[in-house]
N, C-alpha and C positions, 0 to 999 in steps of 0.2 A: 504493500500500500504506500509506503512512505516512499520508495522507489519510484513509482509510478505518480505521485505527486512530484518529487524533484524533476520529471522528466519534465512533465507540462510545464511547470515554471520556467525550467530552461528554453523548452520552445516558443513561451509567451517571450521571453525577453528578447531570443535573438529572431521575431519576426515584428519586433515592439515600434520601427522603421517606416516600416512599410503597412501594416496595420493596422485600421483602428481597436479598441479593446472597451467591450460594454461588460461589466459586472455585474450580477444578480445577486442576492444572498435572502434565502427564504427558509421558513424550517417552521416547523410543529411539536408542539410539545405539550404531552395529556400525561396528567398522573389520576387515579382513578383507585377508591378503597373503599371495599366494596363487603358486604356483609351477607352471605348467603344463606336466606333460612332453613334449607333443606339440609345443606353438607353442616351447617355449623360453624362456620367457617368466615377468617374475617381474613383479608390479606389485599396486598393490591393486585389488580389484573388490567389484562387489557391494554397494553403501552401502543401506541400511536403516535412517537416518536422520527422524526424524518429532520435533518437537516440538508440542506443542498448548495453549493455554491455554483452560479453559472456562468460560463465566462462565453461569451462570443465574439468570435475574431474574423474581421470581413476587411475589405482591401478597400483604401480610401477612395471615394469617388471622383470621377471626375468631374469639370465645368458642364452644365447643362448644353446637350450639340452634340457632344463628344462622342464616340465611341470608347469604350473602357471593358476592361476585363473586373470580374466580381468574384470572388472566393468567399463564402462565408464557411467558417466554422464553429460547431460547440463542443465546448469544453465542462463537463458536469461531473463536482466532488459530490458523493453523496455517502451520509454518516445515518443507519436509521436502527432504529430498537424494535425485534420482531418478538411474539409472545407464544414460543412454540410448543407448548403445554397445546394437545388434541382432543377436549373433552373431559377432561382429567380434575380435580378439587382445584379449587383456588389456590391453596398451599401445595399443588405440586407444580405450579406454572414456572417455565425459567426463562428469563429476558438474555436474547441475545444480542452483543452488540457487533452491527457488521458495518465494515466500510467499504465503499466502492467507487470507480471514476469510468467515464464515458466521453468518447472522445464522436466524433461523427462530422463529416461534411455535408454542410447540408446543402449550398448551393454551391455551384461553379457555372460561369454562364460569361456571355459578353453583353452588353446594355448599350442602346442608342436610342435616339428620342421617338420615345412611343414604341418599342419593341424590346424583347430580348431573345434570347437563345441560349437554353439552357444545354451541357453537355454532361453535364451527369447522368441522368436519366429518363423515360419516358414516365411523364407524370402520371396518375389516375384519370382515366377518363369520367368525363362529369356523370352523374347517378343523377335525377330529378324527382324521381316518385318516392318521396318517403314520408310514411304517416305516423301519428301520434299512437303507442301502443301501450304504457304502462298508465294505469289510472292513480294509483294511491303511492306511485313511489317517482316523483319525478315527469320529464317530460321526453322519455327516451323514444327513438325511432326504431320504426319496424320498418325494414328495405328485404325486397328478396335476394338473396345473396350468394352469389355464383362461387362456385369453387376455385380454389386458389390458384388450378392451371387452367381456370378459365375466365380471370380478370384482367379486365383492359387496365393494367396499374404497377406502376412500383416498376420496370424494365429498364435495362440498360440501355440507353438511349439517346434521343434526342426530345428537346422540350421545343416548340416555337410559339411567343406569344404579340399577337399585336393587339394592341390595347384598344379596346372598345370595340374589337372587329373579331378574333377567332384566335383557338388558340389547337395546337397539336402535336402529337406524340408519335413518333418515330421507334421503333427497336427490331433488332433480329440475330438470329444466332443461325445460320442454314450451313450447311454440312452440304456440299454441293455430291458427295461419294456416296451419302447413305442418306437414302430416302426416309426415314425413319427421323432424321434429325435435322427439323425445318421448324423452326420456332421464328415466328415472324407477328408484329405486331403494328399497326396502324391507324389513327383515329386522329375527327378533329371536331370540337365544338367551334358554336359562335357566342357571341356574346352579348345581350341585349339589344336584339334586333327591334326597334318600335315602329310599328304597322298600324297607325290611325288610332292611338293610345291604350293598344294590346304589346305587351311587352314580350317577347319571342326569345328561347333556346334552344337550341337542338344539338345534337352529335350524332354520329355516326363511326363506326370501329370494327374494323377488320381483325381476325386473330387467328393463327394456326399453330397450334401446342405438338410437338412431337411427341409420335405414341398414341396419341389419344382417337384418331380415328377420325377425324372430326373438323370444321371449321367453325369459327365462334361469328356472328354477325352482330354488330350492337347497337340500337338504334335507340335516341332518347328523345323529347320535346317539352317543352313545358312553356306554357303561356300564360300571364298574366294578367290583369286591367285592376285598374286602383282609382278611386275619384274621393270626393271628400266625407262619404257616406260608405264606399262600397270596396272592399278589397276582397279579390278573387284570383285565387293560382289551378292551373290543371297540369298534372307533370304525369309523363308514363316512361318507362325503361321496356326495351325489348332485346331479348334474347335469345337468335335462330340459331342450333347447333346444326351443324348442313354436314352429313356423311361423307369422310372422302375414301373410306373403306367399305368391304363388305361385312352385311351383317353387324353394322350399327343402324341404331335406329336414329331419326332426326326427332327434332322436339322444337317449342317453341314454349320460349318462359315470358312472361309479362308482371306488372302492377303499375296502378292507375293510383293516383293519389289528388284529390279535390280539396282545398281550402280557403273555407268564405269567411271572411268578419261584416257585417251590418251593422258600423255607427256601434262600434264594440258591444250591439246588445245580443245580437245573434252570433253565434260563433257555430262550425260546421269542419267537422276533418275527418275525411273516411277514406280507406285503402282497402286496394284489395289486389289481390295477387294469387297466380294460376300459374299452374305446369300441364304443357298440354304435350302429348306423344303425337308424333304428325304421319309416322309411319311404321308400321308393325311388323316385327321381327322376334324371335326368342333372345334376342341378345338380350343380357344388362346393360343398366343404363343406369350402372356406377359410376362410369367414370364423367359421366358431366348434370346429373341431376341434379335440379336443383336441391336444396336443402331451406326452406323457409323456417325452420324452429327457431323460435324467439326466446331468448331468456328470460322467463317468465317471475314475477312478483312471487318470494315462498313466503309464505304468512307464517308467522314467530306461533306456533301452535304446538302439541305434545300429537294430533294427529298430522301426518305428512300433507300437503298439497291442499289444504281448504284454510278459507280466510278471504279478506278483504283484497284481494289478489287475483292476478287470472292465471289459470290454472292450465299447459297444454303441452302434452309430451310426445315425441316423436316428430318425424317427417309430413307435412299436410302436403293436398295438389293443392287447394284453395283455402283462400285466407278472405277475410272480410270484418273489417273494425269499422266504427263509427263513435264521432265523440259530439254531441252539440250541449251547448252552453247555451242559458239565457239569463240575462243580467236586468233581472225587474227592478234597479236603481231608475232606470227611465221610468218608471208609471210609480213613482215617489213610493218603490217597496222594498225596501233594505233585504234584498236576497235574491242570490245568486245559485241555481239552478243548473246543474250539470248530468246529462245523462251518456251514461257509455255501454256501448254494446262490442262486444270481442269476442273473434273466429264464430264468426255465428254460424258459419256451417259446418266446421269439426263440433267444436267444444264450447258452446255457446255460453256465455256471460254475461249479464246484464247489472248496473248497478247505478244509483240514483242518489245524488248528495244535494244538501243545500245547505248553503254558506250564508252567516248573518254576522251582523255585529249590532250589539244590542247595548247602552247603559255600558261602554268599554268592553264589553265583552265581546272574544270572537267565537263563534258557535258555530259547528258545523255536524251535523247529522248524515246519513248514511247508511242505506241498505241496498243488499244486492242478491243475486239469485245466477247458479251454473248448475246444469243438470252434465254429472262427469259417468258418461258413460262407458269410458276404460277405469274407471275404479268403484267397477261393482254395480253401476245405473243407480248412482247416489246423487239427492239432488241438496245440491250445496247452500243454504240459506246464511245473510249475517247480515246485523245491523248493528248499527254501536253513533258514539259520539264525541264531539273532541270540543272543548271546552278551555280557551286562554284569557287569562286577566293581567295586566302587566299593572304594578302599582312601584310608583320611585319613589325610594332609589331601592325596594327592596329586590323588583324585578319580575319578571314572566313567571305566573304561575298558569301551568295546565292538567290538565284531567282528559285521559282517553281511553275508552273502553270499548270493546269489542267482541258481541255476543255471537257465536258459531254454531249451527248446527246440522249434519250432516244424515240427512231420511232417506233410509233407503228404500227400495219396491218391495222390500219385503223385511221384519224383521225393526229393531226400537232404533228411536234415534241416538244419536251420541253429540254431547253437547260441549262447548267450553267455553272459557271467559279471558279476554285480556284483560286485564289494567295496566295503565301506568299513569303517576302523578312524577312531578318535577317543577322546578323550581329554578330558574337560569337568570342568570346577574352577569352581564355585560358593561354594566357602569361602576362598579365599585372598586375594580383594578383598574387602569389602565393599562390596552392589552390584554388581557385575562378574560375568556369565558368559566364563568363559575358558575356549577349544576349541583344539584343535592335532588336526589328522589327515591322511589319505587317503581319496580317491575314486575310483572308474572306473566308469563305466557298462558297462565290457564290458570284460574283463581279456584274455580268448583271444584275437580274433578269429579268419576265417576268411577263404574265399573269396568268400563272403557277406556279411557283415560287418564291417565295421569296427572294427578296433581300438582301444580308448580308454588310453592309458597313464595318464591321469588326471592328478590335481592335489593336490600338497599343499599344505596351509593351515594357515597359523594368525589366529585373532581374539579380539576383546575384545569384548563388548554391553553397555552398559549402559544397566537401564531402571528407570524409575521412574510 
């Protein structure tokens, strides 16, 4: 470690000339002591400890006109604390401490006015359809997502960009003796083409993988219109696997993605994505199928896969989500109304929130409904509520709970209960988030489940 630090230091100073030199320094720091009613047990856990120094080093530019060569590179110390106790009591956890350093070029290119030309590699080609997927944890995307020898992305290459007009990716590796080893890649988007105040994207992408049997064709679009009331996107990705062997089959991959705002009171986002087989053969169609599973929300529960969460395991041909929001502030009604529905034709989900704030208080309620018919044709019911009051300087207090219960077509139900309260003070350190609270994954138990008495805690973070 300490070798491999003196190195960079040497090499910052003898390109320190010719270079410019930006410095980062960021890091996290949580300590956490924690009381566990079950084990008995009081110890600290949990460390989320990370420090980082970044340094990036890029070649000074030239006067605007110019033509110039561009280097950038990063340079990343990283010191972090990991907690590799697997399940284990609180008293058997052991903190270890690791240090590491990352070197990486991330640009090399030449620059002229309005252009450049990247020669490191063939960039990603542009993706446009991607919709809104987890409800209760974030606002992460679901995209259909091609296998890793069959993305227009990441290649040894050429980059070309001109600004405001198009940009494209060059790469190829061909073995002109052995037909087998022809890896060639080609793609080019545009770049906000506007066509009478509809805003226009497109690409197109050639791709031929050695081995694989196959050509990749890839074609995207996505269009927009915006006015002072109305904002609206349509974006789709397409992808033809075209046989150039026998005894592969061809196929054809899609997803559509629609998003509307209305004067922010209507809000609208739905996707949906398909694998279609274009011609039939016994062959598999391992090597280029798609794979649409989404890493799904697991609910903090003592039963697996049920909770405020969607719930979907394996491979789907078809996908289809939908999320809309109505914001009844406009008709003088303090609440905010969200409904979402997920993979409505696998594993269907539906779930229904509403948001207030009332006398300080922020209030939001919640219930939802998935009938999981790979686990048993159980149909999954919850509804719960989450409850915040901030009072200063003492700070955020909330309350959230979460009733579960799982009926199945034959046979009792099995139920369970979250809580959790906490307590979080952000003004009383400077720097410092300060928490103190309760947790349980499951407050009842049954005969079925397992009871969780849970754990109090209190911690410090501080990050910079």
């Amino acid at each position: 470690m300490k070798k491999t630090i003196a190195i960079l230091l040497v090499a910052i100073m003898a390109v320190s000339s010719v270079f410019a030199l930006d410095a980062t320094l960021s890091g996290k720091f949580t300590s956490k002591l924690a009381y566990d009613l079950d084990k008995n047990v009081l110890a600290f856990s949990e460390p989320d400890n990370k420090l980082s120094l970044k340094l990036a080093l890029s070649t000074e530019t030239a006067n605007e006109g110019d033509i110039y060569a561009l280097v950038k590179a990063d340079m990343e110390l990283i010191w972090n604390a990991e907690d590799t106790a697997k399940g284990g009591a609180l008293n058997e956890t052991l903190m270890v401490l690791d240090g590491d350093s990352k070197f990486e070029i991330s640009e090399v290119g030449i620059y002229g006015q309005g252009w450049n030309l990247s020669i490191l590699k063939a960039a990603e080609m542009p993706k446009y359809a991607k919709g809104w997927e987890t409800y209760n944890d974030g606002d992460d995307n679901v995209d259909l997502t091609l296998p890793k020898e069959a993305a227009f992305k990441d290649d040894l290459g050429l980059t070309v960009t001109i600004d405001n007009l198009l940009k494209a990716g060059v790469a190829m590796n061909i073995d002109f003796d052995k037909d087998a080893s022809k890896n060639a890649l080609a793609w080019v988007s545009t770049n906000d083409l506007n066509f009478a105040g509809v805003v226009v994207n497109g690409a197109v992408g050639l791709k031929k993988v050695a081995g694989s049997g196959y050509a990749l064709l890839g074609l995207g679009l996505e269009a927009g219109f915006e006015n002072d009331s109305l904002s609206a996107t349509v974006a789709s990705d397409m992808a033809f696997a075209i046989p150039t062997e026998k005894n592969v089959d061809s196929e054809f991959e899609f997803d559509v993605a629609a998003n509307v705002n209305y004067a922010d009171m209507v809000t609208a986002d739905i996707y949906y994505a398909s694998v279609t087989e274009l011609a039939g053969t016994d062959a598999p169609l391992d090597t280029y199928q798609v794979d649409m599973t989404v890493d799904m929300v697991k609910p903090e529960t003592t039963f697996d896969s049920i909770g405020r969460g969607f719930v979907s395991e394996g491979t789907v041909n078809d996908y289809l989500s939908a999320k809309v929001g109505f914001d009844m502030n406009a008709f003088d009604v303090p609440v905010k109304l969200t409904f979402a529905a997920m993979d409505v034709v696998n594993n269907p989900y539906f779930d229904l929130e509403a948001a207030t704030a009332v006398a300080g208080f922020d209030i939001t309620a919640f219930a939802g409904y998935q009938y999981l018919k790979d686990k048993g044709k159980n149909n999954a019911i919850h509804v719960g509520a989450e409850v915040a009051y901030s009072i200063e300087p003492v700070g955020k207090l909330s309350a959230k709970t979460t009733f579960l219960t799982m009926i199945p077509e034959e046979g009792d139900a099995t139920n369970a209960m979250s809580l959790e309260l906490g307590l979080e003070n952000t003004t009383l350190v400077t720097g410092a988030t300060l928490k103190a609270g309760y947790k349980t994954a499951n407050i009842i138990g049954s005969d079925y489940v397992v009871q969780d008495k849970g754990e109090v805690y209190v911690s410090a973070t501080i990050e910079f």
